[in-house]
C-alpha positions as CSV (number, residue, x, y, z in Angstrom):
1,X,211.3,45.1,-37.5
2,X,210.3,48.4,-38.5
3,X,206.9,48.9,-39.8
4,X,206.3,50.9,-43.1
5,X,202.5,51.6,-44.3
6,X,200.9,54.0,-47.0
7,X,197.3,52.8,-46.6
8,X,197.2,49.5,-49.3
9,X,200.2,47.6,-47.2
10,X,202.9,47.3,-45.1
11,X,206.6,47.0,-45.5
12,X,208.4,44.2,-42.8
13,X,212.4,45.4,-43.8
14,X,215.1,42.5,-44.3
15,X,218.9,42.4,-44.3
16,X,218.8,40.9,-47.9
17,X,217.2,39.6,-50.4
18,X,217.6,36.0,-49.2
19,X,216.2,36.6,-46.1
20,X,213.0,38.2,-47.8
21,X,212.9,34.9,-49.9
22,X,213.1,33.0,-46.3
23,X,210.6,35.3,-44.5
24,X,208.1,34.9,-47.4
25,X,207.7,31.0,-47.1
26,X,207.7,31.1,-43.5
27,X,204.6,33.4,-44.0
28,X,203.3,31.4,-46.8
29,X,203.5,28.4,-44.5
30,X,200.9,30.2,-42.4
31,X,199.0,31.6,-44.9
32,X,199.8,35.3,-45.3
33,X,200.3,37.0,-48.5
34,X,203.2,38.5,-49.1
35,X,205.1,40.2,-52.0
36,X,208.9,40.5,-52.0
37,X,209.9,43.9,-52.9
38,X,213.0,46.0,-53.3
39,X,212.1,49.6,-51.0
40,X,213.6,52.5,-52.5
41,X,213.2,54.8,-49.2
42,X,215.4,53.4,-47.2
43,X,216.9,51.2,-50.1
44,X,216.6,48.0,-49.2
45,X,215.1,44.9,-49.6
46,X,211.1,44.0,-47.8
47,X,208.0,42.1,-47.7
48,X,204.7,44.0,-48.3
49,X,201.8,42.7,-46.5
50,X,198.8,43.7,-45.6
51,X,197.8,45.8,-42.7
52,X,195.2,43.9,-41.2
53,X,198.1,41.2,-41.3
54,X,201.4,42.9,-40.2
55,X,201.5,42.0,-37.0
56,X,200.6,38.5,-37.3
57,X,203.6,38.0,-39.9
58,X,205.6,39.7,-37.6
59,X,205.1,37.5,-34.6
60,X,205.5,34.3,-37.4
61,X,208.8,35.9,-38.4
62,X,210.1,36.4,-34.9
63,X,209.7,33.1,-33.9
64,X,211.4,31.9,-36.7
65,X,214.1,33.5,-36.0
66,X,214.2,32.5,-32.7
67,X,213.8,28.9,-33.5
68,X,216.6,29.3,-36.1
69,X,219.1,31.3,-34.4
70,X,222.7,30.3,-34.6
71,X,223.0,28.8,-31.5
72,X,227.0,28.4,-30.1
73,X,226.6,24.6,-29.6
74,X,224.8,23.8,-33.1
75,X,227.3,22.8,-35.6
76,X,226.8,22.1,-39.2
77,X,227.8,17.9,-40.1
78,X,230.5,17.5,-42.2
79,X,229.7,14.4,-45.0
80,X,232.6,12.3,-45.3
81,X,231.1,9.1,-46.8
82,X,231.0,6.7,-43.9
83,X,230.1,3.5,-44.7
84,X,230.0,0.4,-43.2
85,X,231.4,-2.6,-45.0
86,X,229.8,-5.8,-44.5
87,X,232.5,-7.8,-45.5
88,X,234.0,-7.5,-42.1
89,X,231.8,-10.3,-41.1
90,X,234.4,-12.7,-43.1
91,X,236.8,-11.3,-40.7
92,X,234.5,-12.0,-38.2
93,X,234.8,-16.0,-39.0
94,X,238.0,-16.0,-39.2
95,X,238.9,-15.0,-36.0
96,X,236.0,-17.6,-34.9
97,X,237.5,-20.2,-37.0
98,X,241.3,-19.6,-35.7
99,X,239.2,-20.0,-32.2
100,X,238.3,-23.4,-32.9
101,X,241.4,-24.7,-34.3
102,X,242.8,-23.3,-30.9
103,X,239.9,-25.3,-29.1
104,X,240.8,-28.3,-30.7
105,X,244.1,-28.1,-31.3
106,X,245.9,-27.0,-27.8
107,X,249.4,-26.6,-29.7
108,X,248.4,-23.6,-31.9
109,X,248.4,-21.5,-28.9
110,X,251.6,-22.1,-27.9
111,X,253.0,-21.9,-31.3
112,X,251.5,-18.6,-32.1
113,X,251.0,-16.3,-29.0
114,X,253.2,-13.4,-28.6
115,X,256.1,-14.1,-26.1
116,X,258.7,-11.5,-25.6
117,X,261.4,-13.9,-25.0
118,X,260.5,-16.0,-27.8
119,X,260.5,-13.2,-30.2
120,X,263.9,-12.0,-29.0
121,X,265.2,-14.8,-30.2
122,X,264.1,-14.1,-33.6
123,X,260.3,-15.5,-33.9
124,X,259.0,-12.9,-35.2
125,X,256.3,-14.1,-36.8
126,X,254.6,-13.7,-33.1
127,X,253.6,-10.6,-33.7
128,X,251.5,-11.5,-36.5
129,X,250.2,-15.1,-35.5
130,X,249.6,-13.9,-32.3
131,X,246.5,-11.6,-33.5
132,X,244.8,-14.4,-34.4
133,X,244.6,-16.0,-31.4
134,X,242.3,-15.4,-28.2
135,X,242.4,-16.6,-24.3
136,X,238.8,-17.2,-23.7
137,X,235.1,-17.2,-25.6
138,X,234.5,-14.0,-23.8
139,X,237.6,-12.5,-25.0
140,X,236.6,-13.2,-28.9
141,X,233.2,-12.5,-28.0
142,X,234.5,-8.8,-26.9
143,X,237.1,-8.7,-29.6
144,X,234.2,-9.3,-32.5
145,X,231.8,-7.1,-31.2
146,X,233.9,-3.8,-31.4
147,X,235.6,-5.2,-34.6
148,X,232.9,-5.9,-36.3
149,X,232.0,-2.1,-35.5
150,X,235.3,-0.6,-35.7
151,X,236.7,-2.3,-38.2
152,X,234.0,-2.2,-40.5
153,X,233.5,1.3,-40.7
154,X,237.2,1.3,-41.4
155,X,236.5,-0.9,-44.1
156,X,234.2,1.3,-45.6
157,X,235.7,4.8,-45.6
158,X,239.0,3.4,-46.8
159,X,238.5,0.3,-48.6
160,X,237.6,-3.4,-47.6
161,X,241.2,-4.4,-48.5
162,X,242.6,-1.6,-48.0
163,X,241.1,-0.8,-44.4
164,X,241.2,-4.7,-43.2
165,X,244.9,-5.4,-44.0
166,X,245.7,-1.3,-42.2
167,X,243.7,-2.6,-39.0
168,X,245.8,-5.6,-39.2
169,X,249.0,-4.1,-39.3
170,X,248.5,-1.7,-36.4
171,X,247.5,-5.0,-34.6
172,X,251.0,-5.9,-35.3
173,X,252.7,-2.6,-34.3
174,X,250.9,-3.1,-31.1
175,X,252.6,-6.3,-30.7
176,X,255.6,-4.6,-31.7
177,X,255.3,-1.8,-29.1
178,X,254.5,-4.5,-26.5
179,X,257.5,-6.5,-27.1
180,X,259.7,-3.4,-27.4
181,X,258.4,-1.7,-24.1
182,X,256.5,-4.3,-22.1
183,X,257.9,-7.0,-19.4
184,X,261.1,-8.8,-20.3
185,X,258.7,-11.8,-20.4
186,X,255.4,-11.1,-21.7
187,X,252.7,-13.2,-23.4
188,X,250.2,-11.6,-24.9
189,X,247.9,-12.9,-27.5
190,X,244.2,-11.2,-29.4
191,X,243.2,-8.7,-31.8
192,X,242.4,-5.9,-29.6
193,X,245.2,-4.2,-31.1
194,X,243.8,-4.8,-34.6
195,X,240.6,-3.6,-33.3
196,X,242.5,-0.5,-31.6
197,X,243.9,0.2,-34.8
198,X,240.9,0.4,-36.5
199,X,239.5,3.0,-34.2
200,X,242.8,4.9,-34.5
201,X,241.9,4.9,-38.3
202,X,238.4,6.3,-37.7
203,X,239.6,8.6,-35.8
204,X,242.1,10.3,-38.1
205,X,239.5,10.2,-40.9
206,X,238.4,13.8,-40.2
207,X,241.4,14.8,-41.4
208,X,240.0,14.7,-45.1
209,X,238.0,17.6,-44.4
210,X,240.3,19.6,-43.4
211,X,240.6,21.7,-46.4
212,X,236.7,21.6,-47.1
213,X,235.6,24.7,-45.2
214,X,237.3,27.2,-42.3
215,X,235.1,24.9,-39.6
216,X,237.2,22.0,-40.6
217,X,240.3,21.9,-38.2
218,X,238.0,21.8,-35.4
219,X,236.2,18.8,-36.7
220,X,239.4,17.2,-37.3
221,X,240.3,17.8,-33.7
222,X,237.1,16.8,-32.6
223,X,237.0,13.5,-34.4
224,X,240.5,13.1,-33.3
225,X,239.2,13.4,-29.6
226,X,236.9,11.6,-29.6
227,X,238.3,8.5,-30.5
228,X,241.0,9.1,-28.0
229,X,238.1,9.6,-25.2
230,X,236.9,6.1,-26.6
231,X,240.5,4.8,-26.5
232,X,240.8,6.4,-22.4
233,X,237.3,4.3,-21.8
234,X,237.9,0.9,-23.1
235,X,241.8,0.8,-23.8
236,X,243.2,1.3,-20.7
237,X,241.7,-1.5,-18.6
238,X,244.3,-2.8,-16.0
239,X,244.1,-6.4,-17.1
240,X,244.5,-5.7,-20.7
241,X,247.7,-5.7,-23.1
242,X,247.6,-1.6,-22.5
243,X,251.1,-1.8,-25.0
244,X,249.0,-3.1,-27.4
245,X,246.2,-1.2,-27.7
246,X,248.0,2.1,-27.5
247,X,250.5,0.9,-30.4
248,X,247.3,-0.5,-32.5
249,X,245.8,2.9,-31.7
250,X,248.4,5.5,-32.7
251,X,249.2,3.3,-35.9
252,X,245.8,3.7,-37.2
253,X,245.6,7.0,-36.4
254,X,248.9,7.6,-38.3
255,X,247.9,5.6,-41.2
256,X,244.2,7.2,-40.7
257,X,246.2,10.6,-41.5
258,X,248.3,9.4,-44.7
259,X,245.3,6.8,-45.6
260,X,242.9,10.6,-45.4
261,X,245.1,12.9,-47.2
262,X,246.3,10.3,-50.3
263,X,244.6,9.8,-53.1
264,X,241.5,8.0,-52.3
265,X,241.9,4.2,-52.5
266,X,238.0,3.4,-51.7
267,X,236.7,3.4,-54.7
268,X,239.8,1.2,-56.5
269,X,239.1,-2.5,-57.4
270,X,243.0,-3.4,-57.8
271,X,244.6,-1.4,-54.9
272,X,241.3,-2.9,-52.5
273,X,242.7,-6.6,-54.0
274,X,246.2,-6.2,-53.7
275,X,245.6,-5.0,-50.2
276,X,243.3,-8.0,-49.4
277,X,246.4,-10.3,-51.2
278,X,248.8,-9.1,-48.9
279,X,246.8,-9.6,-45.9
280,X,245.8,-13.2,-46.5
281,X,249.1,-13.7,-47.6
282,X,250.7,-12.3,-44.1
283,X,248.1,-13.9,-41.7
284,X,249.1,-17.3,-43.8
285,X,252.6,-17.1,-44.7
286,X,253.6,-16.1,-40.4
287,X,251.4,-19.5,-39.6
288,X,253.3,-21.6,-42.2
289,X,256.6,-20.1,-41.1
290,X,255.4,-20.4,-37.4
291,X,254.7,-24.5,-38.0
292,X,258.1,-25.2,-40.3
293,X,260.4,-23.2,-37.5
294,X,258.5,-25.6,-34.7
């Protein structure tokens, strides 16, 4: 900072006029007058102060812009509109419900649980019955804790239809997956995939900023990593359906990507309702077909 003086005050030189404008409140904010003033010799923009006080609104000025200095790892936060949708707790007692009727009614497991063989031989309906279902307390405790997190937010960025009955179906892809590239005989039951799925869709989200500013790819990327790192930490435990979680995953994050870059379906009473139709009407209509074809 170069210091200009002709008796009455002295001239502190900025890059622009905005950064005068910034330099004077950081000076007003520690009481020192200062006039904002357009130097003709050299031509540019300044702040007159007084003498006596140059170099105190020097050293103020400096460590402001030390303090503010665009630092490599600092990154401006993209707004996207997360929200969380509460409404996820109704999901939330349905899987506890389904977990009593299974406690108290031993056949429902049996009818519903995804076995390879048995969906070879046409029950198909496994994969979507079988979502419903859980082994233990422990395994709906851990199912219902992440969903209710995972599946919420997904609820709220693209719709509570719209993101419950999207989590659902990559639940069933991953139940496809498994059947199509696990054991010849495989039972599997849960809705870790459906809770898979809904992080896939979170993480895909990013994608709608893509266009928003030149930073935006490398959010997308970063979002996109992230949930894969969170996939890595808690999808790929040895005792788990593995086929099933990494099918729910990448089918959210596919449907995160079309779901991101559509029209948005949020904010839209009828699509939200048709959406939440269709899932009630698929977690009800594969029980009712799994019962009659007992």
């Amino acid at each position: 900072m170069n210091k200009h003086a002709d008796g009455s005050h002295a001239r502190i030189l900025a890059r622009s006029q905005q950064q005068a404008w910034d330099w004077s409140l950081v000076l007003a904010s520690q009481g020192i007058e200062a006039v904002i003033d357009f130097c003709p010799d050299p031509p540019q923009w300044c702040l007159l102060v007084a003498p006596t006080e140059y170099d105190a609104a020097v050293a103020a000025i400096r460590k402001y812009e030390f303090e503010n200095r665009a630092w490599p790892w600092r990154r401006e936060l993209i707004q996207v509109g997360v929200v969380f949708d509460a409404g996820v707790l109704a999901w939330a007692m349905l899987m506890a419900g389904f977990f009593w009727l299974q406690s108290t009614h031993e056949p429902l497991t049996g009818l519903g649980v995804m076995d390879s063989g048995a969906v070879s031989t046409g029950q198909w309906w496994r994969l979507f019955t079988a979502v419903m279902l859980h082994g233990d307390l422990a395994h709906l405790g851990l199912n219902v804790v992440f969903g209710m997190l995972w599946i919420g937010f997904a609820m709220g960025r693209f719709g509570t239809g719209v993101g419950l009955l999207a989590s659902y179906l990559a639940g069933v892809i991953g139940n496809l997956v498994t059947w199509l590239f696990g054991p010849a005989r495989f039972v599997a039951l849960g809705a870790s995939g459906m809770v898979f799925g809904a992080l896939g869709l979170l993480a895909a989200q990013s994608i709608a900023v893509w266009w928003e500013t030149r930073h935006a790819p490398r959010y997308a990327l970063g979002g996109l990593f992230a949930g894969i790192l969170l996939f890595v930490l808690l999808g790929l435990s040895p005792d788990s359906n593995i086929f099933a979680h990494a099918g729910g995953f990448g089918a959210g994050v596919i449907g995160g990507v079309f779901l991101a870059t559509s029209p948005p379906l949020s904010g839209s009473p009828t699509a939200n309702l048709l959406a939440g139709l269709a899932f009630c009407v698929l977690v009800l209509g594969s029980w009712l077909i799994a019962f009659t074809q007992s």
